[in-house]
N, C-alpha and C positions, 0 to 999 in steps of 0.2 A: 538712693536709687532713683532713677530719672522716673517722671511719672509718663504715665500713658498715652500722654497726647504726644509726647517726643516721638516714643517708641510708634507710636503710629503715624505718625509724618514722616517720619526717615521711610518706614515700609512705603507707606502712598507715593515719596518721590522717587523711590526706588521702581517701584514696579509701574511706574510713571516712564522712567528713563529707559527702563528695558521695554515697554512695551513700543515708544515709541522715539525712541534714540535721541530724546532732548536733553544738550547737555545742560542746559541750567538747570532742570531735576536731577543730576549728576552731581552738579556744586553742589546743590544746596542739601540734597542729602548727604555728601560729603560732610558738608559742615553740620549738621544734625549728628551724624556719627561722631563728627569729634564733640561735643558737648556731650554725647553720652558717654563716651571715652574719657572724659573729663569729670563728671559726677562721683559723688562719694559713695559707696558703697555698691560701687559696681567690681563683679569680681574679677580673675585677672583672665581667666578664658575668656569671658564677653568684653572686656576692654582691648584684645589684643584683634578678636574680631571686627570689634568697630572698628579700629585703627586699620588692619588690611582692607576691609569694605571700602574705607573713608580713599585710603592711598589708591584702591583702583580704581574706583570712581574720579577723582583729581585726576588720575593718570588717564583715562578714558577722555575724558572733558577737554584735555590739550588735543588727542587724535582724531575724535569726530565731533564735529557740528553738525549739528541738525537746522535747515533753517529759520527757525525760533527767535 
């Protein structure tokens, strides 16, 4: 199971990216998701979450930039 500094950097760059439409807190939460998507002993509801989060994030990140 991912330890708690992941799970709290993916929230930070997340409500990072929503608060202020920066897509590199989009990537990089993206990719924070997928490592925790990737971890052992994560189950298969929260790995399928990360995975959608991660894929709309990515997918957000090609439509808007933010000047950053």
């Amino acid at each position: 199971m991912p330890n708690s500094e992941l799970w709290a950097g993916a929230l930070s760059l997340l409500l990072l990216h929503h608060e202020t439409g920066c897509a590199h807190s989009a990537l990089h939460a993206a990719r924070l998701l997928d490592q925790i998507s990737d971890a052992e002993g994560v189950d298969s509801d929260t790995r399928m979450l990360c995975e959608r989060a991660s894929t709309r994030l990515s997918s957000h990140e090609r439509h808007h930039a933010c000047p950053a």
